[in-house]
Biopython code that builds the backbone (N, CA, C, O; Angstrom):
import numpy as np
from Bio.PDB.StructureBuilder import StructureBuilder

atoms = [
    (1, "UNK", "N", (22.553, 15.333, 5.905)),
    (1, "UNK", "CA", (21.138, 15.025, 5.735)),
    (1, "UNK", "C", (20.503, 14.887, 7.119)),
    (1, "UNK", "O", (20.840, 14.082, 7.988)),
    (2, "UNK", "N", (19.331, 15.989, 7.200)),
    (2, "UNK", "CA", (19.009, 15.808, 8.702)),
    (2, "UNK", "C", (17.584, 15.093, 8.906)),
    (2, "UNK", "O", (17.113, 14.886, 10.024)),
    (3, "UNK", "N", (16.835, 14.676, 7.491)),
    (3, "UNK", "CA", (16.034, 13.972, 7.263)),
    (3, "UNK", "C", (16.110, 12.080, 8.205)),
    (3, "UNK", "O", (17.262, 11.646, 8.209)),
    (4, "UNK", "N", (15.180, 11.229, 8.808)),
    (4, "UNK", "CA", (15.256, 10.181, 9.178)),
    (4, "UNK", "C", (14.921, 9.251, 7.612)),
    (4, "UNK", "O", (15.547, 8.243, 7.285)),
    (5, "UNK", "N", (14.019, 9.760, 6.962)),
    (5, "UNK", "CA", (13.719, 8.752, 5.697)),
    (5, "UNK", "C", (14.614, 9.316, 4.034)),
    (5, "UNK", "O", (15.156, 10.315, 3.562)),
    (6, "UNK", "N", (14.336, 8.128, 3.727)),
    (6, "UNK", "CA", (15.026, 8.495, 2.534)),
    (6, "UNK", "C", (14.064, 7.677, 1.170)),
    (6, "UNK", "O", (13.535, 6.581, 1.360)),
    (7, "UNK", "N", (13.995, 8.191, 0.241)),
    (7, "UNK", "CA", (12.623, 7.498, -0.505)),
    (7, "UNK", "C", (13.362, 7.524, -2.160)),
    (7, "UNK", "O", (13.423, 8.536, -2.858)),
    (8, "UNK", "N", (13.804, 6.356, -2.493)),
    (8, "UNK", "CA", (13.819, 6.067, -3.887)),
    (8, "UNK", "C", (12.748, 5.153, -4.920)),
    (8, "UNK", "O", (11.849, 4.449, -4.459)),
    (9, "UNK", "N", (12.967, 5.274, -6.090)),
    (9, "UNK", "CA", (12.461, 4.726, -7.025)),
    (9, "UNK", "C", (13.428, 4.006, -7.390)),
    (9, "UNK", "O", (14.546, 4.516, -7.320)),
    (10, "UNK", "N", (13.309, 2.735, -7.844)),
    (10, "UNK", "CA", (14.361, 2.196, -9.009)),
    (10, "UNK", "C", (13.509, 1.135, -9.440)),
    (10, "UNK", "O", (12.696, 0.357, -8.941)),
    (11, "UNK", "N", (14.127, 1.465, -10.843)),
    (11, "UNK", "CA", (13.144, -0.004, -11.715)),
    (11, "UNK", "C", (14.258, -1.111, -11.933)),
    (11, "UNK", "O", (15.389, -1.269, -12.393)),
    (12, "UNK", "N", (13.157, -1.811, -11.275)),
    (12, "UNK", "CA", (13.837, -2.909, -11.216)),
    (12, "UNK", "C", (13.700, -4.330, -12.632)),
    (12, "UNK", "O", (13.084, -4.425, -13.694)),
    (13, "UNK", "N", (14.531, -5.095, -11.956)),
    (13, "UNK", "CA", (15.026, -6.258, -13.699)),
    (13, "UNK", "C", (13.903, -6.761, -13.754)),
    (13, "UNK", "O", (13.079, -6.702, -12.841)),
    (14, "UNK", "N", (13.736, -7.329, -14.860)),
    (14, "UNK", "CA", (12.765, -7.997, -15.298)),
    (14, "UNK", "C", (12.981, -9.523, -15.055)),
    (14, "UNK", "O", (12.095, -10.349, -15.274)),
    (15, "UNK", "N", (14.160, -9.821, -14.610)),
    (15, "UNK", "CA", (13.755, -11.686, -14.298)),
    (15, "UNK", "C", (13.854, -11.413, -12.777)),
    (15, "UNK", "O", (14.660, -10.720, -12.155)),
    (16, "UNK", "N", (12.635, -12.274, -12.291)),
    (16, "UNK", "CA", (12.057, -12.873, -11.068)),
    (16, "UNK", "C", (13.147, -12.615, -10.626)),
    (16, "UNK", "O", (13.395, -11.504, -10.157)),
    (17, "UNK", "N", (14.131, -13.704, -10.691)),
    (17, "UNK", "CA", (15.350, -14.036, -9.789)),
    (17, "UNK", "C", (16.541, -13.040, -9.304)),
    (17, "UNK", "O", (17.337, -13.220, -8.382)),
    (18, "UNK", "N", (16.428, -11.914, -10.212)),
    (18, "UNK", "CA", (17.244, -11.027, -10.449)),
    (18, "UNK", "C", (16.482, -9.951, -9.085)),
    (18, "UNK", "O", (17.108, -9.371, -8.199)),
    (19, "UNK", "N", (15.245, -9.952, -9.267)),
    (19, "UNK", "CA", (14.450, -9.259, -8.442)),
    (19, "UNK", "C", (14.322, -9.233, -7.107)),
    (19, "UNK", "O", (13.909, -8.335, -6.373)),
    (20, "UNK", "N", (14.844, -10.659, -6.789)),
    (20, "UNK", "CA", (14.515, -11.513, -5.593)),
    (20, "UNK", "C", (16.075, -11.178, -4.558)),
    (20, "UNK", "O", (16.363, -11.135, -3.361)),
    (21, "UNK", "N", (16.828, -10.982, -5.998)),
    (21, "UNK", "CA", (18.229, -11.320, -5.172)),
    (21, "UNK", "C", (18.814, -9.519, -4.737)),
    (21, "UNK", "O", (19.588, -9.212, -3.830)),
    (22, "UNK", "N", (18.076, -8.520, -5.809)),
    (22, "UNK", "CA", (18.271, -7.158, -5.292)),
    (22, "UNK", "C", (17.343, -6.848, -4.515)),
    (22, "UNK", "O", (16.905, -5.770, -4.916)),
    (23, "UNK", "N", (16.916, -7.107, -3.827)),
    (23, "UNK", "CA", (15.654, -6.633, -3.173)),
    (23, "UNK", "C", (16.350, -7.221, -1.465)),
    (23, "UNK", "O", (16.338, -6.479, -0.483)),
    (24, "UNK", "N", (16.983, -8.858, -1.433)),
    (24, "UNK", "CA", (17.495, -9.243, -0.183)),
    (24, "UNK", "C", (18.743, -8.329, -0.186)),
    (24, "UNK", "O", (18.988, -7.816, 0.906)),
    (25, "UNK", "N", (19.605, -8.018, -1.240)),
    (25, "UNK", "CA", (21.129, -7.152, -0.894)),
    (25, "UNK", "C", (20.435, -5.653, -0.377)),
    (25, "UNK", "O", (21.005, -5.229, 0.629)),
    (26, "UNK", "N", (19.351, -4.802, -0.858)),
    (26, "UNK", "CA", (19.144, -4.116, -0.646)),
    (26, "UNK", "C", (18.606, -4.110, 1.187)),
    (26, "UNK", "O", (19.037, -3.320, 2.026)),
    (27, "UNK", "N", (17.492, -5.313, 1.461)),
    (27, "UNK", "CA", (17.232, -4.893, 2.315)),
    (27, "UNK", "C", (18.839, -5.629, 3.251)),
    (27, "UNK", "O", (18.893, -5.290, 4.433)),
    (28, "UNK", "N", (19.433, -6.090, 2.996)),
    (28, "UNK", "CA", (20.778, -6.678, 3.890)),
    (28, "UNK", "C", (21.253, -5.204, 4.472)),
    (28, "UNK", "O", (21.338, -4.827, 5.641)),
    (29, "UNK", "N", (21.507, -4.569, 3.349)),
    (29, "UNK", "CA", (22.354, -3.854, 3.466)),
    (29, "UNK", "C", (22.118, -2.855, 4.416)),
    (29, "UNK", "O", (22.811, -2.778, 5.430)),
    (30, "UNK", "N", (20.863, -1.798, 4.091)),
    (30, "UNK", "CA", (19.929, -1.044, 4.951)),
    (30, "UNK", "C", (20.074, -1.578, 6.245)),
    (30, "UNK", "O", (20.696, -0.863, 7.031)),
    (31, "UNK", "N", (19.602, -2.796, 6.717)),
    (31, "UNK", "CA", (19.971, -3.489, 8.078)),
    (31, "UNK", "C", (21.262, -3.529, 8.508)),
    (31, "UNK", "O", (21.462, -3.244, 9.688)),
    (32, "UNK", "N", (22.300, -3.857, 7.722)),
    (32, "UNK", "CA", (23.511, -3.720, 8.191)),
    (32, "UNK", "C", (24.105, -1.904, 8.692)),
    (32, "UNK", "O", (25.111, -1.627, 9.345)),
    (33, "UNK", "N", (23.476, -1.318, 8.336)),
    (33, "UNK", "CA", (23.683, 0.278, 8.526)),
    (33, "UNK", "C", (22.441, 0.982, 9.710)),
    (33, "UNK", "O", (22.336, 2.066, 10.284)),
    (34, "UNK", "N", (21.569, -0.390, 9.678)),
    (34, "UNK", "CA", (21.038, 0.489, 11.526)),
    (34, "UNK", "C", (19.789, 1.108, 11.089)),
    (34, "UNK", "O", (19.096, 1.873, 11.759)),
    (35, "UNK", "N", (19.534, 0.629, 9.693)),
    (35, "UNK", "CA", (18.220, 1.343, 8.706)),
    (35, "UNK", "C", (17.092, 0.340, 9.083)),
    (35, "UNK", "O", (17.366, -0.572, 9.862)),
    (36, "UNK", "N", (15.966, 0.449, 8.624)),
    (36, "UNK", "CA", (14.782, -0.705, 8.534)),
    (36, "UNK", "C", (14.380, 0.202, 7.680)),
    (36, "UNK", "O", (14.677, 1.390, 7.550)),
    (37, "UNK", "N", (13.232, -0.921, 6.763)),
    (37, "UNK", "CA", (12.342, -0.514, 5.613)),
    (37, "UNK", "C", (10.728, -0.309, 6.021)),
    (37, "UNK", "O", (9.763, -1.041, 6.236)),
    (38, "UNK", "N", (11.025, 1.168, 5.995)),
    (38, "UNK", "CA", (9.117, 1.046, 6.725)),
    (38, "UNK", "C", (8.014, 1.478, 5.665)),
    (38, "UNK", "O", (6.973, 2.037, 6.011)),
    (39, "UNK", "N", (8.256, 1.240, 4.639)),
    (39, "UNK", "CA", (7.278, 0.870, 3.735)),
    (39, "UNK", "C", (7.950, 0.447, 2.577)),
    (39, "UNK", "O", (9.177, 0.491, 2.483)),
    (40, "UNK", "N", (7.128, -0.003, 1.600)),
    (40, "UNK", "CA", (7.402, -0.270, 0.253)),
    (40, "UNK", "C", (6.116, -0.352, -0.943)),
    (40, "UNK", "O", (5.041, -0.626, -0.409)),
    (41, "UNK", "N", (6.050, -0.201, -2.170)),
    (41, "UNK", "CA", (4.969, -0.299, -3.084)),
    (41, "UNK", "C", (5.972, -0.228, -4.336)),
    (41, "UNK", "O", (7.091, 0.273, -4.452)),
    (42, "UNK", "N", (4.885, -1.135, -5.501)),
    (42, "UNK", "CA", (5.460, -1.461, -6.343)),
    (42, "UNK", "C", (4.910, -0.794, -7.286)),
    (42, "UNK", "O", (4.517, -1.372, -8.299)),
    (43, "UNK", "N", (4.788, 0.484, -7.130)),
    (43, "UNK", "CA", (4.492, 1.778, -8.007)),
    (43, "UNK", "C", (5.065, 2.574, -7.721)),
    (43, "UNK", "O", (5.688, 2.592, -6.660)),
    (44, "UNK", "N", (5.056, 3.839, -8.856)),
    (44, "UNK", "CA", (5.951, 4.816, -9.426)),
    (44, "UNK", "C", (5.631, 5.637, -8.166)),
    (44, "UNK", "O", (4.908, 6.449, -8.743)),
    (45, "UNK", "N", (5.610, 6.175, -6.481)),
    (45, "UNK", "CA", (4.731, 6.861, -5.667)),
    (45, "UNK", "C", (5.848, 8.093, -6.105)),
    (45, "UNK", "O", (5.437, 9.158, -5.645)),
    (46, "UNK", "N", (6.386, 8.165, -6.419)),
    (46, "UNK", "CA", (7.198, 9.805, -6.291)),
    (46, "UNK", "C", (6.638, 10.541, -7.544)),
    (46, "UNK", "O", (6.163, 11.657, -7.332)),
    (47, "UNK", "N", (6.626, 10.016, -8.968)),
    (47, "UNK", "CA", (5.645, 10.327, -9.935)),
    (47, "UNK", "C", (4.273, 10.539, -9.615)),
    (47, "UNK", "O", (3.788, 11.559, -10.105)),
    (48, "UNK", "N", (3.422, 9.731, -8.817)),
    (48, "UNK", "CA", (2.301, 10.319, -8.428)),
    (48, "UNK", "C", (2.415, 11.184, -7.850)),
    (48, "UNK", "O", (1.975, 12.268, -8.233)),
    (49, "UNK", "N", (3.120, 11.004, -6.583)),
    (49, "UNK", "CA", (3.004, 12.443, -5.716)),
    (49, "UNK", "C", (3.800, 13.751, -6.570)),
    (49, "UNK", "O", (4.358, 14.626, -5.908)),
    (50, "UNK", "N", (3.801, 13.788, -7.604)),
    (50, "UNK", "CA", (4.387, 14.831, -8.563)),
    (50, "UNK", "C", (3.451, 15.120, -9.513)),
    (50, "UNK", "O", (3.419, 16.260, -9.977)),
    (51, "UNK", "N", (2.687, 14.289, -9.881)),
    (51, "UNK", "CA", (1.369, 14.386, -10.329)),
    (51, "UNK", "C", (0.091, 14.867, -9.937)),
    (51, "UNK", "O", (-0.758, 15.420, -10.636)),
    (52, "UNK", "N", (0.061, 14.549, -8.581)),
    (52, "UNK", "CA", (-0.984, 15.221, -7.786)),
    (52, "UNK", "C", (-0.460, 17.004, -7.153)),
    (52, "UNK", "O", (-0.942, 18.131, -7.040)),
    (53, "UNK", "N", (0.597, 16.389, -6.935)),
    (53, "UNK", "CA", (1.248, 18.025, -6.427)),
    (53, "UNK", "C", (0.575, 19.003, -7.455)),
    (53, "UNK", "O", (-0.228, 19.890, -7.164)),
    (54, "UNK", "N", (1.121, 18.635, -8.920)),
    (54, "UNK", "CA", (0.473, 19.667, -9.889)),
    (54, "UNK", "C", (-0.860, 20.215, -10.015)),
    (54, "UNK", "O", (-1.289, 21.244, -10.538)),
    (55, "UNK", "N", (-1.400, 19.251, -9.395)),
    (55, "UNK", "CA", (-3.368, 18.955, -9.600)),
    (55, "UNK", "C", (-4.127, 20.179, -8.620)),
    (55, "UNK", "O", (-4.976, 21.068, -8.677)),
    (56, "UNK", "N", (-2.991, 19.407, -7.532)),
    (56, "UNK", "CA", (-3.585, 20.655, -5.992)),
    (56, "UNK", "C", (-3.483, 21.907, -6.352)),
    (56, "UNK", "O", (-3.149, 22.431, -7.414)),
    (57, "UNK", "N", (-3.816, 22.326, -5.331)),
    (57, "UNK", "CA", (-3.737, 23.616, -4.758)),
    (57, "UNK", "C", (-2.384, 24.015, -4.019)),
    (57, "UNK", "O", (-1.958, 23.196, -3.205)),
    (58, "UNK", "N", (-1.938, 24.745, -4.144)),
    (58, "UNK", "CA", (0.127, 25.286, -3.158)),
    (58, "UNK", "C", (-0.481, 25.222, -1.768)),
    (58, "UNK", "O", (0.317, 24.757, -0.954)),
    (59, "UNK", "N", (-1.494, 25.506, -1.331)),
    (59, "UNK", "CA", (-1.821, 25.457, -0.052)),
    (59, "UNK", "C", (-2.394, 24.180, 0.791)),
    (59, "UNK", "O", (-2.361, 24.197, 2.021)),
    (60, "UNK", "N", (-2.932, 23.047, 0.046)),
    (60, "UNK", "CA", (-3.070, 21.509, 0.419)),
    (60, "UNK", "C", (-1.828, 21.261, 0.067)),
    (60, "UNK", "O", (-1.192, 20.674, 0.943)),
    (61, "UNK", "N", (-1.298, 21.478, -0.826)),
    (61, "UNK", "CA", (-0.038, 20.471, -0.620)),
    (61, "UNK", "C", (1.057, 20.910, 0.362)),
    (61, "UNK", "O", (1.862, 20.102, 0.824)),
    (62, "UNK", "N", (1.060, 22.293, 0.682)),
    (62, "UNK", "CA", (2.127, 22.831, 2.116)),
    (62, "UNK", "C", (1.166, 21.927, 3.066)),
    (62, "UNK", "O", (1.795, 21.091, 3.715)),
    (63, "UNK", "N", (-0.020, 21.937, 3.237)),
    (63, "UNK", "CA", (-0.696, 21.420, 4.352)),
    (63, "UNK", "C", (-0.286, 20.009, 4.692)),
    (63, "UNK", "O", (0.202, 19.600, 5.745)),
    (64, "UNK", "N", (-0.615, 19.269, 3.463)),
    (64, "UNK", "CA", (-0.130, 17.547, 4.044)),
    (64, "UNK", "C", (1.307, 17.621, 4.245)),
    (64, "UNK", "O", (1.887, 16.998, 5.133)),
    (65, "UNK", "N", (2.030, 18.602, 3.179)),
    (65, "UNK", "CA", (3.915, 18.284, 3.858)),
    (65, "UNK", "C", (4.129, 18.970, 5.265)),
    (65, "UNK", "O", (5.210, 19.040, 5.850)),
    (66, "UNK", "N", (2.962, 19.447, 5.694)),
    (66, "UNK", "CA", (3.375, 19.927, 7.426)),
    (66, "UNK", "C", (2.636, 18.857, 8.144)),
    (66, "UNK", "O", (2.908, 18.650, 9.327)),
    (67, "UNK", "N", (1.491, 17.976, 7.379)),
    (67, "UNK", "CA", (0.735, 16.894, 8.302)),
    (67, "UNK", "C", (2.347, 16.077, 8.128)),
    (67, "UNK", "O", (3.093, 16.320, 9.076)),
    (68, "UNK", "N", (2.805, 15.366, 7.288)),
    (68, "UNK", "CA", (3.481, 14.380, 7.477)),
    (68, "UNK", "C", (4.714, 14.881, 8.059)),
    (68, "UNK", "O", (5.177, 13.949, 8.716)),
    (69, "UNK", "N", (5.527, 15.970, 8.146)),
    (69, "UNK", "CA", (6.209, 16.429, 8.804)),
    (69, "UNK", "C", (6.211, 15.850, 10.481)),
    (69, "UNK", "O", (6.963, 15.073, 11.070)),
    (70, "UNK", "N", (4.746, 16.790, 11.007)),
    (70, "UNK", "CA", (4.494, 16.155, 12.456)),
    (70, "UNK", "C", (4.432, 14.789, 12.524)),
    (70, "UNK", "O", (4.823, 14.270, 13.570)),
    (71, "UNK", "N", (4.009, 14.061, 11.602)),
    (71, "UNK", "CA", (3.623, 12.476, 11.789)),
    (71, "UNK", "C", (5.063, 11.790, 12.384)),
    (71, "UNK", "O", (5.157, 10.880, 13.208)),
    (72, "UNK", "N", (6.244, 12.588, 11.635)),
    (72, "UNK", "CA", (7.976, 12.168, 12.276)),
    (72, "UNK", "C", (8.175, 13.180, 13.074)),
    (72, "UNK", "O", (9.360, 13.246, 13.402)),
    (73, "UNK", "N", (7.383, 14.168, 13.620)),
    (73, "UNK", "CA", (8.107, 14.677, 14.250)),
    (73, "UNK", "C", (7.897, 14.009, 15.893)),
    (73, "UNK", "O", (8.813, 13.870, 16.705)),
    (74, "UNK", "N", (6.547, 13.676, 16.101)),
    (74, "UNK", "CA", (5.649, 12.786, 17.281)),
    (74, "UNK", "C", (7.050, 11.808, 17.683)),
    (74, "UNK", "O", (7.768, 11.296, 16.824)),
    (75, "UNK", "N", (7.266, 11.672, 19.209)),
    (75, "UNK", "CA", (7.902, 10.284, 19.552)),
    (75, "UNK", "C", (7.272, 9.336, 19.313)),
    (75, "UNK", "O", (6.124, 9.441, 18.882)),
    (76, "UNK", "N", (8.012, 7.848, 19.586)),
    (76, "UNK", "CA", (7.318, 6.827, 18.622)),
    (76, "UNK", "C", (6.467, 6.773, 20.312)),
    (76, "UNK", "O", (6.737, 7.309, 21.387)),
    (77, "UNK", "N", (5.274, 5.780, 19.823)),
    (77, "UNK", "CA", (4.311, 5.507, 20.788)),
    (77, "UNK", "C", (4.864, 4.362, 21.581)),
    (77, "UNK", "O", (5.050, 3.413, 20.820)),
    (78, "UNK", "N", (5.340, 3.966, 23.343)),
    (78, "UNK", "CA", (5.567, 2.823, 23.695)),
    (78, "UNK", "C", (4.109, 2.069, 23.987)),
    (78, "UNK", "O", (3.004, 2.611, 24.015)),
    (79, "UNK", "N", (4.345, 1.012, 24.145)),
    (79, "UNK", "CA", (3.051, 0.048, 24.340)),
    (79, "UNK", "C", (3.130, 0.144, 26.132)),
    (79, "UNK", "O", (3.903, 0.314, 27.075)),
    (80, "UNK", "N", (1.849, -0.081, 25.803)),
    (80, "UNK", "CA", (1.205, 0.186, 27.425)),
    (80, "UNK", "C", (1.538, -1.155, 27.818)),
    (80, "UNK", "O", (1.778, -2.013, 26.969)),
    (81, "UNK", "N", (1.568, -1.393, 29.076)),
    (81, "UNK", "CA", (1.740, -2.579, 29.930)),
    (81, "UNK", "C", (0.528, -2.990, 30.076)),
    (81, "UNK", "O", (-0.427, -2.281, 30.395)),
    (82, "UNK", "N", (0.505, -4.414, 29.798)),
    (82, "UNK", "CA", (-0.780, -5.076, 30.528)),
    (82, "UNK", "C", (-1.196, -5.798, 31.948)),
    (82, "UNK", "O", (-1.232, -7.023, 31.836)),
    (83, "UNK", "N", (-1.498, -5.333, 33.178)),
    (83, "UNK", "CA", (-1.332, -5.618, 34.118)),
    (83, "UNK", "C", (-1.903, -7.065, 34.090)),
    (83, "UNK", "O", (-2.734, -7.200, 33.192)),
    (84, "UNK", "N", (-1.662, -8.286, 34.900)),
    (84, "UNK", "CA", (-2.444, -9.007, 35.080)),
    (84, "UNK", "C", (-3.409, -8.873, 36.646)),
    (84, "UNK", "O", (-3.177, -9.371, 37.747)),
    (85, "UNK", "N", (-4.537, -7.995, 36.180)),
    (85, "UNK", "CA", (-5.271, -7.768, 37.215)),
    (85, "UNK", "C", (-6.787, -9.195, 36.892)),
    (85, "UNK", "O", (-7.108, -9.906, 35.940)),
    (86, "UNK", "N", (-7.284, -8.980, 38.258)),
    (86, "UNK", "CA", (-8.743, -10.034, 38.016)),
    (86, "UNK", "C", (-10.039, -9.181, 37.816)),
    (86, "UNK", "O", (-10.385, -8.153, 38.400)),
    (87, "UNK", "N", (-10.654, -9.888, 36.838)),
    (87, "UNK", "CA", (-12.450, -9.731, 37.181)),
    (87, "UNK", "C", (-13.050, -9.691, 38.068)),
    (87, "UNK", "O", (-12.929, -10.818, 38.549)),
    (88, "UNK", "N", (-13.885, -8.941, 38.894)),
    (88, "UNK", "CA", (-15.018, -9.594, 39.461)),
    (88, "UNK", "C", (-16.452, -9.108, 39.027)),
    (88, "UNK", "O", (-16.561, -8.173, 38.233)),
    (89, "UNK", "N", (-17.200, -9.545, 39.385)),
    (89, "UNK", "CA", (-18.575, -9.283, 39.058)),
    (89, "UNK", "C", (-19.524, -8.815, 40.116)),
    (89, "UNK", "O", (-20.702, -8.591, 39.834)),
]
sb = StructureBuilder()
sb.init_structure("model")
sb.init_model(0)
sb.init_chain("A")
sb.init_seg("    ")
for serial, (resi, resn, name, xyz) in enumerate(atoms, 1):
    if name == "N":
        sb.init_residue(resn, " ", resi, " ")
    sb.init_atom(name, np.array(xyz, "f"), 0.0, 1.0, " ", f" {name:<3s}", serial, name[0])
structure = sb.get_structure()
């Protein structure tokens, strides 16, 4: 897999607690393997985006999978340094 992300669905239990406790093994685990979670939503997004795919046009939807393509393909941005320089007036 030469992909950096990986994107599942799973429905999850219906008691709170059950929810609470797969959600910390999940993110444990991911962390223990060198992963981080850079997003999450508590909707069906792969069904939508399968839904809308159908809606479009073949040519917007090649378009945004080459926008988001570049969006990983960009190095990440470092933060600029803040000098401590002075005011004057």
């Amino acid at each position: 897999m030469t992909a950096s992300f990986i994107t599942l669905v799973i429905q999850q239990p219906s008691d709170p607690r059950a929810r609470q406790l797969m959600h910390n093994q999940l993110t444990h685990v991911i962390s223990l393997y060198g992963g981080s979670v850079s997003g999450m939503s508590l909707e069906d997004e792969m069904t939508l985006c399968e839904r809308l795919q159908e809606r479009l046009p073949d040519h917007e939807v090649e378009q945004a999978r080459e926008e988001v393509a570049a969006l990983h393909a960009e190095p990440p941005r470092r933060a600029r340094k803040q000098g401590h320089g002075t005011l004057k007036a």
